[in-house]
C-alpha positions in Angstrom: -25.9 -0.7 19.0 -27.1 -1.2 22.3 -26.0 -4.2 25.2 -26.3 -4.3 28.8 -25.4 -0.7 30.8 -24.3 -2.6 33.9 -20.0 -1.6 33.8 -19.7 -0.2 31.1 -18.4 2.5 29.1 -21.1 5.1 27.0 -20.2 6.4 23.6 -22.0 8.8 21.3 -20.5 7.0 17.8 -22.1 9.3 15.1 -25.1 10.7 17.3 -26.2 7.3 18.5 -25.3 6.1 22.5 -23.0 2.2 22.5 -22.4 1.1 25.5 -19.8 -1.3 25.7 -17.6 -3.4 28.5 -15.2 -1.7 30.3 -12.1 -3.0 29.0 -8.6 -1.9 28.0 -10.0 -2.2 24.5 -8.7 -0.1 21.5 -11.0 2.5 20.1 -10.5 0.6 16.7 -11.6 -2.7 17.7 -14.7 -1.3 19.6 -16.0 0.5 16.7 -15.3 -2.6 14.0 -16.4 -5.0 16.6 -19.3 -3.5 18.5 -19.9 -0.8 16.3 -20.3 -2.6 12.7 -18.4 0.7 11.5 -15.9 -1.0 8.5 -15.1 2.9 7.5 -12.5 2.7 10.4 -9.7 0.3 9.3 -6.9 -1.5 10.4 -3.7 -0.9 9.0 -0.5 -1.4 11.5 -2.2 -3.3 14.1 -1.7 -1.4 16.1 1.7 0.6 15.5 -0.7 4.5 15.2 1.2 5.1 12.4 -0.6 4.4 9.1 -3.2 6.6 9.7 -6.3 4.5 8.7 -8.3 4.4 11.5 -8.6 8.4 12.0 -11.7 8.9 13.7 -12.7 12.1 15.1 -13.2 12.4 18.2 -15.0 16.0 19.7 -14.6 17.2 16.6 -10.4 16.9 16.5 -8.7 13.7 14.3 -7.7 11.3 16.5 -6.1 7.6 15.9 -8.0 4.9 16.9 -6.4 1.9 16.9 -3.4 3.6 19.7 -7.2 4.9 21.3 -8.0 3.0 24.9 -11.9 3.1 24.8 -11.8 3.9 28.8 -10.1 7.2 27.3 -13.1 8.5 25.3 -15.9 7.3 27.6 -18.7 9.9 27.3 -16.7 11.6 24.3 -18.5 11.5 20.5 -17.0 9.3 17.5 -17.2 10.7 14.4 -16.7 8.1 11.4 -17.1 8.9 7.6 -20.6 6.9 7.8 -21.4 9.4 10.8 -21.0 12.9 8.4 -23.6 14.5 6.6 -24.3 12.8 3.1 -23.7 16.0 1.6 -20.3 16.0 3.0 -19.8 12.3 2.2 -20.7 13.2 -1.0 -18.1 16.1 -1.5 -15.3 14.1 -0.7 -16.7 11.0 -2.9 -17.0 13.1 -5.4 -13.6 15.2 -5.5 -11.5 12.2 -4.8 -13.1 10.4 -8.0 -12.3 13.2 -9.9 -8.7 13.5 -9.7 -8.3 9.7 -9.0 -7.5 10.3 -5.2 -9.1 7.0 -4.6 -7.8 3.6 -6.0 -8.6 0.4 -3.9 -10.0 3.0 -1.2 -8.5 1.5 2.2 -6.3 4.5 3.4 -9.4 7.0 2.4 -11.7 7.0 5.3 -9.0 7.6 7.3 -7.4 10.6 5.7 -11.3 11.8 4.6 -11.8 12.1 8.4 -8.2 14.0 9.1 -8.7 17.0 6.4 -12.5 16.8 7.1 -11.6 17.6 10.6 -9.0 19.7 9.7 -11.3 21.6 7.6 -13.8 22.3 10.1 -11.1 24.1 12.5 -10.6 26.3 9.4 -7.5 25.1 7.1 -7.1 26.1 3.9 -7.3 22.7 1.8 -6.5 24.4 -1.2 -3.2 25.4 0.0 -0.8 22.0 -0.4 1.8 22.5 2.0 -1.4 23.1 4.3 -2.9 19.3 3.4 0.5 17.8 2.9 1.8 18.4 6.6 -1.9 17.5 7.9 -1.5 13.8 6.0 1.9 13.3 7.7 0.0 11.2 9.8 -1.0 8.8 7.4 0.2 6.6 4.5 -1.2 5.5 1.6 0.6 3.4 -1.1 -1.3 3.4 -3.8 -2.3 7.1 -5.1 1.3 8.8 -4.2 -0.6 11.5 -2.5 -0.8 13.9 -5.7 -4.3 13.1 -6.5 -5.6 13.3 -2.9 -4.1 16.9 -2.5 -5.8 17.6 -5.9 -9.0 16.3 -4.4 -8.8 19.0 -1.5 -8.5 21.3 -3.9 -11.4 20.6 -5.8 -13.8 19.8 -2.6 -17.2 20.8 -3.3 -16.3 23.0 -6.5 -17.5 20.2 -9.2 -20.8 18.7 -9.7 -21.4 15.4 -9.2 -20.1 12.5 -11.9 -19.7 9.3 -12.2 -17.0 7.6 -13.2 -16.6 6.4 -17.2 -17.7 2.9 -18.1 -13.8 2.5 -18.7 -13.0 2.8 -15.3 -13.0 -0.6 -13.5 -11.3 -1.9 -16.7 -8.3 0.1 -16.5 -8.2 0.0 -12.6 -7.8 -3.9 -13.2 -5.6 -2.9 -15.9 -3.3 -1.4 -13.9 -3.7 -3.1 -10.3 -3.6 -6.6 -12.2 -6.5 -7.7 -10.2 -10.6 -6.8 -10.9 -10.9 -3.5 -9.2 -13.7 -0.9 -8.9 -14.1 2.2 -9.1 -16.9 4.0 -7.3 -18.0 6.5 -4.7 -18.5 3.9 -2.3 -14.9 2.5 -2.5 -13.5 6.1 -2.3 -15.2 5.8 1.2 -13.7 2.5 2.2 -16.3 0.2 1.0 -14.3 -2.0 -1.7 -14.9 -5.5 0.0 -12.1 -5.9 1.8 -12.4 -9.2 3.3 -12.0 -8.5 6.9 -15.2 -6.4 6.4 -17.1 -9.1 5.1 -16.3 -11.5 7.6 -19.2 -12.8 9.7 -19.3 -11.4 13.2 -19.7 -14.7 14.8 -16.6 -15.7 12.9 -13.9 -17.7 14.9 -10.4 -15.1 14.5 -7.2 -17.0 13.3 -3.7 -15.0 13.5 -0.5 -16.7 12.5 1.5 -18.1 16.2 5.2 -17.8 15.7 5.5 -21.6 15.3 3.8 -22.3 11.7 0.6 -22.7 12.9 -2.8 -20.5 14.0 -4.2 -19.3 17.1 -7.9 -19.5 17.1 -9.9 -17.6 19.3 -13.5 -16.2 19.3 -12.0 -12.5 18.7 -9.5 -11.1 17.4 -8.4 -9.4 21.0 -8.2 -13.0 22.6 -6.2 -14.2 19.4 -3.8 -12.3 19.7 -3.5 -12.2 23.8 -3.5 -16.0 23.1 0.0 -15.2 21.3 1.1 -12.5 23.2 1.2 -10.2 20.3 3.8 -7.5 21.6 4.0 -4.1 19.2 6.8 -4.3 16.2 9.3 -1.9 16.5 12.0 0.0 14.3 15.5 -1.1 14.7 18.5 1.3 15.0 20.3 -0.6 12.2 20.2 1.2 8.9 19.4 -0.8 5.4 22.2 -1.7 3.5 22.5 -3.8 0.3 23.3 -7.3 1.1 24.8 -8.6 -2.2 28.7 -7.8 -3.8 28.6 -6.5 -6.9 30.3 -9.2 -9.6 33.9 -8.7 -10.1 34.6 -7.2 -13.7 35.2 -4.1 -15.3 31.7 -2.0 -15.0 30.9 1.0 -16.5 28.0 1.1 -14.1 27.0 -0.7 -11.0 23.8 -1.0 -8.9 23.2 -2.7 -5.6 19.6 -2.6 -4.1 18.5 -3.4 -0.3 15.4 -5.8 0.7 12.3 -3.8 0.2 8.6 -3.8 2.0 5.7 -3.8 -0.8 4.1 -1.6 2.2 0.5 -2.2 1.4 -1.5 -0.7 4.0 -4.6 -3.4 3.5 -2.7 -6.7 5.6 -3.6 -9.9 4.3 -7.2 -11.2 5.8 -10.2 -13.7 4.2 -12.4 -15.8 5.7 -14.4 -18.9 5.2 -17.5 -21.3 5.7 -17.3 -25.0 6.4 -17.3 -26.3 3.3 -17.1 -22.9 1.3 -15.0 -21.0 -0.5 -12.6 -18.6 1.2 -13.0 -14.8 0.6 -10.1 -13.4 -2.1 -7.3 -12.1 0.3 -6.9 -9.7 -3.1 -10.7 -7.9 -2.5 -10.2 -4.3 -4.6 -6.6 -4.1 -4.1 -3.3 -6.2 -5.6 -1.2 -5.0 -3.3 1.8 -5.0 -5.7 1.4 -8.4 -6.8 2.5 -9.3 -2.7 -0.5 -11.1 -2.1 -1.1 -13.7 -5.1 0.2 -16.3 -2.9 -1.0 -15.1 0.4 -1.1 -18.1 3.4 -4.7 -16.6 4.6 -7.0 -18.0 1.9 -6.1 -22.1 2.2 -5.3 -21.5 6.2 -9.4 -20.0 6.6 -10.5 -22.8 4.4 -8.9 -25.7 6.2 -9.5 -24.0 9.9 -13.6 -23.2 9.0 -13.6 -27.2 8.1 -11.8 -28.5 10.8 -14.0 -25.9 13.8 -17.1 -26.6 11.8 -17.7 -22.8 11.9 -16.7 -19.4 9.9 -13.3 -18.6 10.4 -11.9 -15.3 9.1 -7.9 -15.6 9.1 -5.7 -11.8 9.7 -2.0 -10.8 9.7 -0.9 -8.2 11.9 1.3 -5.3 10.1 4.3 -7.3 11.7 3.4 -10.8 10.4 3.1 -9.2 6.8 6.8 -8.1 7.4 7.8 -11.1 8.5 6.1 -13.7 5.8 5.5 -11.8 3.4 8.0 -11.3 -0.1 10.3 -9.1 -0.3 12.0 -7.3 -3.5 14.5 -9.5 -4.1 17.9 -7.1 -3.9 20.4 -7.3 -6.4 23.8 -6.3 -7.4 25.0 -5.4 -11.1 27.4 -4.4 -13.3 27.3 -3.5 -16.7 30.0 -2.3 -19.1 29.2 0.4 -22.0 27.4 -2.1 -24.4 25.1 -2.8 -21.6 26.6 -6.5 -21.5 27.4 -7.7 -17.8 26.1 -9.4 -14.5 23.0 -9.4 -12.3 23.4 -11.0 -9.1 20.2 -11.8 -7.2 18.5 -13.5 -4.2 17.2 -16.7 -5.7 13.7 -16.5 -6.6 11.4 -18.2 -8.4 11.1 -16.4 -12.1 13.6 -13.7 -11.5 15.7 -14.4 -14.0 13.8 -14.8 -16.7 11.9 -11.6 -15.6 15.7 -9.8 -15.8 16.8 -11.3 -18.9 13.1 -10.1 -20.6 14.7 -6.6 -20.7 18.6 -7.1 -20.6 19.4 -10.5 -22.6 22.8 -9.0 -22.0 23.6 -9.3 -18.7 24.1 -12.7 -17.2 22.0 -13.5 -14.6 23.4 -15.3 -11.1 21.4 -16.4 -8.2 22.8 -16.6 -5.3 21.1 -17.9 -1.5 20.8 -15.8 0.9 19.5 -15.8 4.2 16.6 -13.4 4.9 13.1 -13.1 4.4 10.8 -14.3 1.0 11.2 -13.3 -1.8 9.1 -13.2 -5.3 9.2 -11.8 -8.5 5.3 -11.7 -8.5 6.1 -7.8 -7.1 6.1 -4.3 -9.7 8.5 -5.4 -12.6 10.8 -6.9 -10.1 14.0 -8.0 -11.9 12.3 -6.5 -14.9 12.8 -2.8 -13.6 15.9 -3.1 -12.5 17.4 -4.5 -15.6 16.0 -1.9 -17.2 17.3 1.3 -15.3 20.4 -0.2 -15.3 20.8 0.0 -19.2 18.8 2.8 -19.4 21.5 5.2 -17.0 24.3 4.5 -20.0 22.2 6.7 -22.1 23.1 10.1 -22.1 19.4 11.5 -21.4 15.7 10.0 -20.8 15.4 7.1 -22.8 12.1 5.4 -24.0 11.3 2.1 -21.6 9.6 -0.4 -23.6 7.5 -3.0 -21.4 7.1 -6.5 -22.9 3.1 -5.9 -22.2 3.6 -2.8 -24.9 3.4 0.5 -22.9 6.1 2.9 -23.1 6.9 5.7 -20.8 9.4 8.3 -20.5 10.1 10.0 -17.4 12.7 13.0 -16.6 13.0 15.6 -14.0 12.6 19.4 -14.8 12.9 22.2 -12.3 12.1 19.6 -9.8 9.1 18.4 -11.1 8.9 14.7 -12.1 7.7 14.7 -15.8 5.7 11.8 -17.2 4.5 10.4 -21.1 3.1 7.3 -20.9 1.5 5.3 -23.9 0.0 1.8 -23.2 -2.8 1.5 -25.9 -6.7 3.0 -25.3 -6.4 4.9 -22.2 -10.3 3.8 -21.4 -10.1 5.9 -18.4 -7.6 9.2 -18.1 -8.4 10.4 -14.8 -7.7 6.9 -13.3 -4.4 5.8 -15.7 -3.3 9.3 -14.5 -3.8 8.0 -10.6 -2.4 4.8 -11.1 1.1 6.4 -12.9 1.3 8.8 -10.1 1.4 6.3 -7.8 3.8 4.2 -9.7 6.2 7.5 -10.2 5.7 8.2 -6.4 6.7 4.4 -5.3 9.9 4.6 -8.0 10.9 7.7 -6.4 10.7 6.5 -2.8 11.7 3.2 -3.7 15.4 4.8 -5.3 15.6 7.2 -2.8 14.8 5.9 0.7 13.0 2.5 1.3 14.5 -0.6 2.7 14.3 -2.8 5.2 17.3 -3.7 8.1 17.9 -7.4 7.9 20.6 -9.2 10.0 22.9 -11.3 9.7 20.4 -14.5 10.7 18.1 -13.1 8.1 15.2 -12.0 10.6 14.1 -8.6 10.0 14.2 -5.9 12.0 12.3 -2.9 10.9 8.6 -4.0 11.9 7.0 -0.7 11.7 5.1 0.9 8.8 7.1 4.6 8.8 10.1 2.2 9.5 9.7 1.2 5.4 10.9 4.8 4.3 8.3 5.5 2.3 8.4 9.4 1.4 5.3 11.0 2.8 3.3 13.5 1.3 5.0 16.6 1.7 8.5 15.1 0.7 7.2 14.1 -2.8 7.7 15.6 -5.9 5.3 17.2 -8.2 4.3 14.9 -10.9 3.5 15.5 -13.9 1.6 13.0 -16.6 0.7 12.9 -20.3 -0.9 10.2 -21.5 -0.4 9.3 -25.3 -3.5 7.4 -26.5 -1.8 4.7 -28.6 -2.8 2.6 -30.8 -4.0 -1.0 -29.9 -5.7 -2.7 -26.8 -5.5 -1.2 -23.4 -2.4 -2.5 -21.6 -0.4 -2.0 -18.2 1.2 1.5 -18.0 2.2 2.0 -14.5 4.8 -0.7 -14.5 6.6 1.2 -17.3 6.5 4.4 -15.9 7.6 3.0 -12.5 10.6 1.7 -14.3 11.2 5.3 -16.1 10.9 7.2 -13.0 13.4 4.9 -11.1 15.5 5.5 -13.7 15.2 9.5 -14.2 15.8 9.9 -10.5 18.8 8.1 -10.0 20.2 9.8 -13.1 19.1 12.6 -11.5 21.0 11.8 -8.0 24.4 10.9 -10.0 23.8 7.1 -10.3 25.5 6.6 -7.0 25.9 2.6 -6.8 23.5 1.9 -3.6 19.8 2.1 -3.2 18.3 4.0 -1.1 20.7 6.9 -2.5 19.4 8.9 0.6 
């Protein structure tokens, strides 16, 4: 970990001296780059606001990717491959426990914050304690429950492993081969830009269509002159009229981020096959038809050497799809219109749940759309119908599950059935993260769009995605049902979109604030 002394800057990274160029550098890159330290990961590129590159730094959390190296010269890096195996071991083996740990990306970081956080003497059995320490971070898939449960638990259950059911119903639920391990609950789940080779050529989209190719990633994205997103002042609104008619119910919805915190990377040999941009997360079914995979194949072929291909937090906002909005209507028999952004397999996706209502696409300009993302069309059909009953109705996916959800005293109660469980602790993770996005997703996410369609809230914390502390207790019982194994999340993330905004007074417009 060692290069030439001559003007340069000494770290101690985990008890071991790097010496590396003075530069203006971020702490981030210097640790990935130089370092070899894939714990430390890159989530908002850098916007020092995900969270997922929390290092410590003299013992206090710091994050890395908003770091200048020059600031931290002679200071010592601690990353989660730097603690004591004992202590890697705790957190491994609490987070696996209570399923604080799904495709593992956002856990190094907030291992390193509470870790830290614990060491200066918080009480990480105390959840208003842990929840306003992980207000700087977000992670998308667990909904934070489990990872305040794993807190909780640190270092008070012996060691186990996960069941042989595990992986299965990960895949299950993230519709993608996932696994389920103590490594991955420490950030090593494969993720694609930690595989890349480090004498990889770096690739980052250039504003025209095409690829800047560089020999880092620093001089790729100088080469574009990469500026940091921002936030715009304008607030979401829905962008679609409801259909004219006599409704007993009407909806409208906004554009909406999937928010995945992993951005889409692979990477390829000449000649090869380029690495899955999916790696151990789906990312909401956002990434299926990702740009990075073909764009790594055909540049490692045309330089004639490894090429690894990366959006930055802000390209993801700008290519990547979008929930497609809508605007309904629906009269007591539950017959009436959906009006959507034209996309691909929306309709039939709305029709699967409400054969009733008439589906009309409309074009709109803004950014992509897909109905590849969580029951989109499908969920919103089904809340719809579901708000004209008088209490918590059964949803029925077409898969099979079925989930109820209500709210009681303020606590979001779950029952979900979607065939063998296979796994509890992890079908309990992945429907606590499903009733976390449903409740976010009804109450404050969306994205300001204008009137030329380009988007303007570039940011991660810009999404409204309710943090940690905002978010409800949850509450799940699993039913183990007779049959296969099936996809339960999707179901309950219909149910608890639709307990919550029967909760808020079905108000028409999403976010209901």
């Amino acid at each position: 970990m060692t290069s030439d002394t001559a003007a340069a800057i000494e770290l101690v990274v985990n008890d071991t001296p790097l010496f590396v160029p003075d530069s203006d550098r971020s702490l981030l890159d210097v640790l990935r780059a130089e370092g070899g330290l894939t714990s430390v990961k890159d989530g908002c590129s850098p916007q020092g606001q995900c969270g997922c590159c929390t290092v410590l730094v003299d013992g206090a959390p710091r994050v890395a990717c908003v770091t200048p190296v020059r600031r931290v010269g002679g200071r010592h890096i601690t990353t989660v491959e730097g603690f004591d195996e004992a202590i890697r071991d705790e957190w491994a083996d609490a987070l696996l426990a209570t399923g604080g740990s799904q495709c593992g990306f956002c856990t190094p970081g907030i291992v390193c914050r509470l870790e830290g956080a614990r060491r200066k003497g918080a009480d990480l059995g105390d959840p208003t304690a842990v929840g306003k320490a992980l207000q700087a971070h977000l992670c998308r898939c667990t909904g934070w429950q489990t990872i305040v449960e794993a807190s909780a638990v640190l270092g008070q259950r012996p060691p186990s492993s996960p069941s042989p059911g595990a992986d299965e119903r990960a895949g299950i639920e993230g519709r993608t081969p996932q696994q389920v391990s103590a490594a991955v609950a420490l950030g090593a789940g494969g993720f694609a830009d930690d595989e890349a080779p480090a004498d990889a050529l770096v690739a980052v989209p250039d504003g025209e269509g095409g690829w800047a190719v560089a020999e880092s990633l620093a001089e790729a994205r100088a080469a574009i002159g990469k500026v940091q997103g921002r936030r715009t002042t304008a607030t979401p609104t829905p962008p679609l009229t409801v259909p004219e008619g006599q409704w007993e119910r009407t909806l409208r919805t906004s554009w909406v981020e999937p928010g995945y915190l992993e951005t889409d990377a692979s990477w390829c040999e000449p000649g090869g096959e380029p690495a899955s941009a999916l790696a151990n997360g789906g990312a909401f079914g956002a990434k299926l038809n990702s740009p990075v995979t073909d764009a790594a194949r055909r540049l490692a072929d045309e330089h004639g050497r490894p090429v690894r291909v990366l959006l930055s937090r802000e390209d993801t906002v700008q290519l990547g799809p979008k929930r497609p909005p809508v605007a309904a209507g629906v009269d007591a028999d539950g017959r009436g219109v959906m009006r959507v952004v034209r996309t691909p397999g929306i309709a039939a996706a709305i029709s699967s749940a409400a054969p009733g209502l008439t589906v009309e696409e409309v074009d709109l300009v803004g950014p992509p759309t897909s109905s590849d993302l969580r029951a989109a069309g499908w969920a919103e059909a089904t809340v719809l119908l579901a708000s004209l009953q008088g209490s918590p109705d059964e949803v029925a996916h077409p898969e099979g599950a079925r989930a109820t959800a209500s709210i009681v005293d303020g606590t979001i109660v779950i029952d979900v059935a979607c065939g063998e469980p296979l796994d509890e602790t992890v079908l309990r993770s992945y429907c606590v993260g499903a009733a976390h996005m449903a409740y976010s997703w009804v109450t404050s996410e969306g994205l300001a769009v204008g009137a030329d369609g380009v988007v303007g809230d570039l940011t991660v914390r810009s999404f409204g995605i309710v943090r940690a502390i905002d978010t409800p207790p949850i509450d799940v019982r699993i039913t183990d049902a007779d049959g296969p194994a099936v996809n339960g999340s999707d179901a309950v993330f219909a149910a608890v979109a639709g307990a919550v905004w029967r909760d808020r007074g079905c108000p028409p417009d999403w976010p209901t604030g």
